[in-house]
ZARO-620875 format. One record per residue: x, y, z of N, C-alpha, C in turn; residue in one letter. Coordinates in steps of 0.001 Angstrom, whole numbers, plus 500000, padded with zeros to 6 digits. Layout:
BEGIN
XYZXYZXYZA
...
***
This chain:
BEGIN
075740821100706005074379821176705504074404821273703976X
073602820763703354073302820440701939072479821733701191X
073274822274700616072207823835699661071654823087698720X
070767822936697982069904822092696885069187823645696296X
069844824034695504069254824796694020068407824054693301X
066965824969692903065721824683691757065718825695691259X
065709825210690077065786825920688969064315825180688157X
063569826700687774062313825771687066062888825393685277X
062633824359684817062872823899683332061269823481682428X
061245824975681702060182825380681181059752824336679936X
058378824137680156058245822848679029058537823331677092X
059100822525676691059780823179675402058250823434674321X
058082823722673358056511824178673147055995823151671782X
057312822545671693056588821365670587056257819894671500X
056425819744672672055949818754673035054418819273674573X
054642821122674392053439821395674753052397821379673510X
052951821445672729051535821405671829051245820093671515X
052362818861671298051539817538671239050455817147672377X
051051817675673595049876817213674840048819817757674427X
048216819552674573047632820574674169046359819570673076X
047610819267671358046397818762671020045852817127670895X
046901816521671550045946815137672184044770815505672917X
044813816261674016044363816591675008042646816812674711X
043112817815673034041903818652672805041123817944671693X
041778816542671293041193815444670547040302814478671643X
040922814586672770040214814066673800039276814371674592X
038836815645674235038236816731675272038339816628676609X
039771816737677148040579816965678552040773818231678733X
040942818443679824041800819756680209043242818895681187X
043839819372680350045417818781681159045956819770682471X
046254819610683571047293820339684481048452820089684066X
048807820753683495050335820909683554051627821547684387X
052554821490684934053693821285686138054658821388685155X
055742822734685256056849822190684904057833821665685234X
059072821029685015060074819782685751060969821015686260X
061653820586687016063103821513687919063987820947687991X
065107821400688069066129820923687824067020821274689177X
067379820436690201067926820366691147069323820065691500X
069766820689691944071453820814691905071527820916693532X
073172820358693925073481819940694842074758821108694694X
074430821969695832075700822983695733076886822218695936X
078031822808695583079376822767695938079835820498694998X
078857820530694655079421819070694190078881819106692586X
078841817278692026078830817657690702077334816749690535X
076372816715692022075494815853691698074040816841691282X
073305816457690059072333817293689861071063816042689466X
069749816586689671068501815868689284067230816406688548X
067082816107687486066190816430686442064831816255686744X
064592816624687492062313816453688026061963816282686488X
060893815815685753060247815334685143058783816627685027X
058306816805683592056766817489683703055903816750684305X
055522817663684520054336816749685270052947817091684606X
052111816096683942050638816529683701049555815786684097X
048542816221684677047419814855685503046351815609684369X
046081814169684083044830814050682943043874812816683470X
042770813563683739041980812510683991042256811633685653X
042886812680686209043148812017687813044668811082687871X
045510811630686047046326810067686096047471811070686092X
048415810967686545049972811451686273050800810833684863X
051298811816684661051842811647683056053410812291683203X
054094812021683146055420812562682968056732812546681802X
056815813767681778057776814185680172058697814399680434X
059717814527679269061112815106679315061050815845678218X
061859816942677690061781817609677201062866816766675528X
062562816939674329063420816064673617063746814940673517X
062155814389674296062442813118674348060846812340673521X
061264811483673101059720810613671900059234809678672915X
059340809759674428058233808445675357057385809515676292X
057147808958677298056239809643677997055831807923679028X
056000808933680401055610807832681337054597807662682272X
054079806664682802052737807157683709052786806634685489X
052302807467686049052873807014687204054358807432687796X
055077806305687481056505806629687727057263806409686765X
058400806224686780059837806064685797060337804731685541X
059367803789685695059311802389685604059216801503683989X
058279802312683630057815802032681836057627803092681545X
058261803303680134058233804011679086057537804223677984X
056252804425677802055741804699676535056039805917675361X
055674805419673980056345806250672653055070807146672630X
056093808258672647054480809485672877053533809508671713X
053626808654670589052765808901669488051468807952670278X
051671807271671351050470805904671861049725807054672724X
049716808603673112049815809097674130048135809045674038X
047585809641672748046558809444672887045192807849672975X
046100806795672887045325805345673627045491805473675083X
046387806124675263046609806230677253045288806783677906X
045479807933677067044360808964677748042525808395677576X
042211807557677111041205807030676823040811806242678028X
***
């Protein structure tokens, strides 16, 4: 049987405050989710969950130290400075 460790991975606070103030240029209220980090006991396989924020009914997903931001899924990549044309 497979042990699978979560561990929550707390959103870092300079890319909570870019959402925060897109958000509040937009007059949204964002849900925000933080990503987990999932580990596979006894081996060397681990998986990085993604933030999660629904704005506007839409899923948005971050990484922490990272300049894109994706919507939906992990398919396309947008440069988080576009974040606020998304949200429109």
């Amino acid at each position: 049987m497979l042990n699978i460790i979560k561990k929550e991975i707390n959103m870092s606070k300079e890319l909570l405050s870019k959402i925060e103030w897109t958000c509040k240029m937009k007059k949204v209220k964002p849900r925000i989710y933080n990503g987990t980090l999932r580990i596979i006991k006894h081996t060397n396989l681990a998986y990085v969950e993604p933030h999660r924020v629904i704005i506007k009914d839409k899923l948005y997903l971050f990484f922490n130290e990272q300049n894109y931001f994706y919507i939906g899924n992990l398919r396309k990549k947008y440069p988080l400075s576009k974040l606020q044309e998304y949200i429109s």
